[in-house]
N, C-alpha and C positions, 0 to 999 in steps of 0.2 A: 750761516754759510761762512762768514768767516773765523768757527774753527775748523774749518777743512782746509786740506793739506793744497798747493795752488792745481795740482792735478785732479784732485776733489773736484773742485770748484769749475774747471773745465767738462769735466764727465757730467757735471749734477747740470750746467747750461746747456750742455750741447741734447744732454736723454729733455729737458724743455723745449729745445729748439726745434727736436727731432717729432716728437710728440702734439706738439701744439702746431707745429708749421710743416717747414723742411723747406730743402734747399731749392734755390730758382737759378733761371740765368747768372746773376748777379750776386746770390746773396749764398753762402755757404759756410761751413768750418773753416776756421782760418788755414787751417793744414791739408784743403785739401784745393787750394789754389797754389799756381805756378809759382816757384821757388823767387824769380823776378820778381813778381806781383808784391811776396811778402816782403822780402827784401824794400823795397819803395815804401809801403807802405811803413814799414817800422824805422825810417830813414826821419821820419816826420813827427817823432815823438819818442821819445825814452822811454827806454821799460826797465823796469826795475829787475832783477838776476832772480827774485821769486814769483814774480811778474809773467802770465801767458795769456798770448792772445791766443783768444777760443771763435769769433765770430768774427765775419766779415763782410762789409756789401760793397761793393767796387764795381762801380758801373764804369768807370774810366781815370784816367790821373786825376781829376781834377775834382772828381764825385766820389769819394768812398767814406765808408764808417768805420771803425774797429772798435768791437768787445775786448775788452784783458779778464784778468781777473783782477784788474783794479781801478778799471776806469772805461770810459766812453771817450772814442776819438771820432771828430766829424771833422774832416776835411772836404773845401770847398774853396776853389780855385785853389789862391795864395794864400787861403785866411785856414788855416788848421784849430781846434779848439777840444781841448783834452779834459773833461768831466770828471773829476774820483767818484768812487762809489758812493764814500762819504759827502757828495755834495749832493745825488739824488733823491729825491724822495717818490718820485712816483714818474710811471710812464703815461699816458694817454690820447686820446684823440680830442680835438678843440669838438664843441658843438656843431657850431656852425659846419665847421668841415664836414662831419660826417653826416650830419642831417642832409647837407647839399649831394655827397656824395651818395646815400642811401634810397634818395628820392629821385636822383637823375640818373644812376648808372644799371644797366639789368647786371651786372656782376654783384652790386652790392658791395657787403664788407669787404670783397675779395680786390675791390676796386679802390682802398682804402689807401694812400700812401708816405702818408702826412703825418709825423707822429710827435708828440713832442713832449720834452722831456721836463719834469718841474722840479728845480732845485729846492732845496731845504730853502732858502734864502728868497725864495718864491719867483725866482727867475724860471722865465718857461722859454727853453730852446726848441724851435722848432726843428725836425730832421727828414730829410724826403728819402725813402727808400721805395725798395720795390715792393709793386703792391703781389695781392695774393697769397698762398700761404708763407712765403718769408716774409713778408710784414709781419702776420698773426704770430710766426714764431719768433722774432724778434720782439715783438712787445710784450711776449710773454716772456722772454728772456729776461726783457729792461726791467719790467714788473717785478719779477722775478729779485733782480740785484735791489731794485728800491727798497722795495721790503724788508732783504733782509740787509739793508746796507748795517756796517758799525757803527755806535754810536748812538 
């Protein structure tokens, strides 16, 4: 993926995101949330001028994600934390999480919200979004960038 051009790289996550998930209350293309919305959210993080945010989940100021095409932003309260591609290696679900959720909820996977992300460095960040199919297509997205991160 990264030799695609950075609008490549938006069109190849969002035909993933569209395909494996799609969009919920909360969670959608970053371009297809209010002008405000993005505005704030990119107030919280630099982006680089070849740099595009493609994905988004914003449940409110103080709870939102962003996909770029260079990194993972989780923002939660005051505390912001900005991920490169290159520091990902893999997206997934904890065991226990899921086994708990699998066994106690009749939605099942769809019930899933939990997701967390495991750096080359073996740091595992945990990130809450919304369950249902914008989960499933966001961690196919995450999957997605781990794999083919550079490096």
């Amino acid at each position: 993926m990264t030799s695609l051009s950075p609008q490549g790289k938006v069109d190849r996550l969002l035909r993933v995101f569209e395909r494996t998930g799609g969009e919920g209350q909360w969670t959608r293309a970053f371009e297809r949330f209010p002008d405000a919305l993005r505005t704030r959210m990119l107030e919280h993080v630099p982006i680089a001028l070849d740099e595009r945010p493609v994905l988004a989940h914003f449940e409110n100021e103080s709870r939102w994600t962003l996909i770029t095409t260079d990194k993972v932003i989780i923002h939660r309260d005051e505390h912001t934390r900005s991920l490169a591609w290159t520091e990902l290696a893999d997206a997934t679900v904890d065991t226990g999480y899921a086994s708990a959720m699998l066994g106690s909820h009749p939605r099942g996977k769809l019930a899933l919200s939990q997701l967390t992300l495991v750096c080359v460095s073996g740091e595992r960040v945990a990130v809450e979004l919304e369950a249902g199919p914008p989960f499933i297509g966001l961690w196919n997205v995450l999957k997605t960038v781990g794999s083919l991160r550079p490096g």
